[in-house]
N, C-alpha and C positions, 0 to 999 in steps of 0.2 A: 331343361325339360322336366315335364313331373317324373314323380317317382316310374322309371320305367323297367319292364321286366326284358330281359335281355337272351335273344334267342342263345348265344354263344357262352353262355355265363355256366353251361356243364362242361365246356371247352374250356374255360378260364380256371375253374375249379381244378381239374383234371391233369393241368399243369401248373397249378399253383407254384411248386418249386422255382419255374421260371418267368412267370408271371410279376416276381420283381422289377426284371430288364424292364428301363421306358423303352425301347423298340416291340418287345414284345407286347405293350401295355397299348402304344399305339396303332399296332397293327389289329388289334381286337376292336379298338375304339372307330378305329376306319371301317372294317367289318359292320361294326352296327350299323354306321351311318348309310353302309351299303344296304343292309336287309333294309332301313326304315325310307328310304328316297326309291328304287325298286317296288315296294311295295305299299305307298305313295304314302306313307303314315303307319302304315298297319294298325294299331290298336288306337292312332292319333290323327284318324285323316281330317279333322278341322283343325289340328295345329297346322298340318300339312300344306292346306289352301290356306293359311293366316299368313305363313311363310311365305307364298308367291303370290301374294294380295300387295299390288301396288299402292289401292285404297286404304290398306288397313291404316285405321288411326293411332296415335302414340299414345301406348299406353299409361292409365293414369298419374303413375308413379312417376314416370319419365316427364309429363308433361306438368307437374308440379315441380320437380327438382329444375325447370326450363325457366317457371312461373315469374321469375326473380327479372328476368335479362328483357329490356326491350328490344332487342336488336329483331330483325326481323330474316336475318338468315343463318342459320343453327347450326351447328356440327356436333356430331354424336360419335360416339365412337365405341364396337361392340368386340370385345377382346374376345378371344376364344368362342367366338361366334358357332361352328361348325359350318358344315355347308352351306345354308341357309341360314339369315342373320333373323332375330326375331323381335327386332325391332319395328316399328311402325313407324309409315312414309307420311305420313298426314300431320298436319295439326294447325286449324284455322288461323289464318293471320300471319302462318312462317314458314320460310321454305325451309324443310330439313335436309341436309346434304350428311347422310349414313355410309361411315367407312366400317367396313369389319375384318379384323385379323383372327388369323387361326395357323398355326402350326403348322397343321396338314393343310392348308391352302392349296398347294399345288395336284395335291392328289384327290383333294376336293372337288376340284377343276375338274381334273377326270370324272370324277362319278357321276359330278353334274351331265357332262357331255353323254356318260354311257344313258343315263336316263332319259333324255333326252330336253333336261331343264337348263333355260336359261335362265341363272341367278337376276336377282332385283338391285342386288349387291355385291361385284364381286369380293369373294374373301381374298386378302393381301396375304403370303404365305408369311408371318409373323409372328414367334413369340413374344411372349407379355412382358418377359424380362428384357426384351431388346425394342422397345415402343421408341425412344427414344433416337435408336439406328436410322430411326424412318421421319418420326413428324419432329419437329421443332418443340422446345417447349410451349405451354399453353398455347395450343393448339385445336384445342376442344372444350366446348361447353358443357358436355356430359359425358361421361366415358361409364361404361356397364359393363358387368361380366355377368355372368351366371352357370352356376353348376361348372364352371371354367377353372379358378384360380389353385382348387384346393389338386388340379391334375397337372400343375403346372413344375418345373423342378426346383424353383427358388419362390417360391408364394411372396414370400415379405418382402423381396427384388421386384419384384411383379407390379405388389402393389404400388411400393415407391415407383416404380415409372407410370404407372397409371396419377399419379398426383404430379409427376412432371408434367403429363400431357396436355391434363385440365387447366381451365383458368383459374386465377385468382379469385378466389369469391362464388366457384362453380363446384359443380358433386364428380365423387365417381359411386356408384351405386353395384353393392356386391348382395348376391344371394345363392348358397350354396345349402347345401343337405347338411344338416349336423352331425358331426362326425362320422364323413361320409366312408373315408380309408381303414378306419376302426370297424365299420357294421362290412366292409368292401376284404377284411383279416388283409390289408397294406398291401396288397393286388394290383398290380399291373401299374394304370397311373393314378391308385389312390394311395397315396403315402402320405396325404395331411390333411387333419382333420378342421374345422371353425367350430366354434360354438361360442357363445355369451355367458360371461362369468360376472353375475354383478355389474350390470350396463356393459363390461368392458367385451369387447371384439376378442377373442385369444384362437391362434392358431399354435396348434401342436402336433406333433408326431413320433415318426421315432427315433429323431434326431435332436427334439428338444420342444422347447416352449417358447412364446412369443406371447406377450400382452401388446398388441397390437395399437392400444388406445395407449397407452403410455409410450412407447414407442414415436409413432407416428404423432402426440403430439405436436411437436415444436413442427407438425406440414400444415395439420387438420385436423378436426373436431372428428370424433367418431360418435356417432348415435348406434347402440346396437341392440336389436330385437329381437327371438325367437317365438314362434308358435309350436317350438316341439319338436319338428319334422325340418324347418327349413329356418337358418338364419339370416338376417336381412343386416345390413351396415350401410350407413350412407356416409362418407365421407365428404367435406368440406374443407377445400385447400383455403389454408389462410389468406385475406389478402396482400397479405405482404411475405408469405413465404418463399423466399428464393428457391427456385427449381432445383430438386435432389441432384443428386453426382452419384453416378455407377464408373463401375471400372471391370476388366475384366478379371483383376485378378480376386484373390481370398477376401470376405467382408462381414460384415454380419449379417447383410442382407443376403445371404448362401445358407442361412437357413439350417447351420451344422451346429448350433449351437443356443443355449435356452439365454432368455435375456428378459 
């Protein structure tokens, strides 16, 4: 969502000290979604109707990274979605079939129900780090995040299963705030930051560093952009790159460590 001001954010401040815990980072982040579904948008009510627009069409970015595949029935897949997925149901010529995961899925569900909305899409209670738990490799032909990854607790885990998911030859498409956890003083669920160093994707924190374009590598080509305010990455699974390997235990992709 764009840059948004956040009714609770004197509450967030106020407890800073404990605002590191992720329970407590996600219980502020449920909060929001409660003031913004209640109060059907509040400062956003046409993202609000974009969101329960069955007709809304796919946005252009999405329906370029599609542009490649002749097949005529799609799968999208929107990670940390939030309640309401914002992705678009339409697009001439192909059916799109929209799964979206989020964390808080289950309590989602709830809020959905207290508002009285029936989602377009229900969200799967799923983190990003465990995609894998759920769908099969390539499994999707586009896979998205937004404003998502950088609140997640292993990022570079994340994203490697988000490149398991996708096809061979297909995108996952990321756009977050630029060093959102650094302007957020590493609050609640901002503990890592993105930004663009020299074309390269780099996530950091303050755990360490990540050149994510050397990295990733030997999965997918990283293209990465910023305007300043918000950086964009479109990722490309090789086609012949074999599907990543997670485990549960200590790796590099846990993020404790600069590479």
């Amino acid at each position: 969502m764009a840059h948004r001001f956040r009714p609770l954010d004197a509450v967030s401040h106020a407890v800073r000290p404990l605002t590191s815990l992720r329970p407590v980072g996600l219980a502020l982040e449920l909060a929001w979604w409660e003031w913004w579904l209640l109060r059907k948008g509040w400062q956003w009510p046409e993202e609000y109707r974009r969101r329960l627009d069955p007709e809304r069409p796919l946005a252009p970015v999405h329906r370029d990274l599609l542009a490649h595949l002749g097949r005529e029935r799609l799968r999208i897949l929107d990670v940390g979605s939030g309640p309401l997925s914002e992705v678009g149901r339409r697009l001439p010529g192909k059916e799109l079939e929209v799964v979206a995961v989020d964390p808080l899925g289950r309590a989602y569900t709830w809020l959905l129900r207290l508002s009285g909305l029936r989602p377009l899409v229900p969200v799967v209670p799923l983190s990003a780090e465990d995609l894998s738990r759920r769908f099969p490799p390539a499994s999707f032909d586009l896979v998205q995040a937004r404003n998502a990854i950088d609140h997640s607790r292993h990022p570079r885990r994340a994203i490697r299963e988000m490149l398991r998911v996708v096809r061979p030859g297909c995108y996952v498409y990321l756009q977050h705030r630029v060093d959102e956890a650094e302007s957020r003083e590493h609050s609640a669920l901002h503990q890592w930051n993105f930004r663009c160093e020299d074309g390269c994707l780099v996530l950091w924190g303050q755990k360490g560093r990540t050149d994510l374009t050397a990295v990733l590598a030997p999965l997918a080509t990283v293209e990465c952009r910023s305007d300043g305010q918000w950086v964009t990455a479109i990722l490309r699974r090789h086609d012949d790159s074999p599907p990543t390997v997670t485990t549960g235990g200590a790796s590099a992709d846990q993020d404790s460590v600069s590479a």
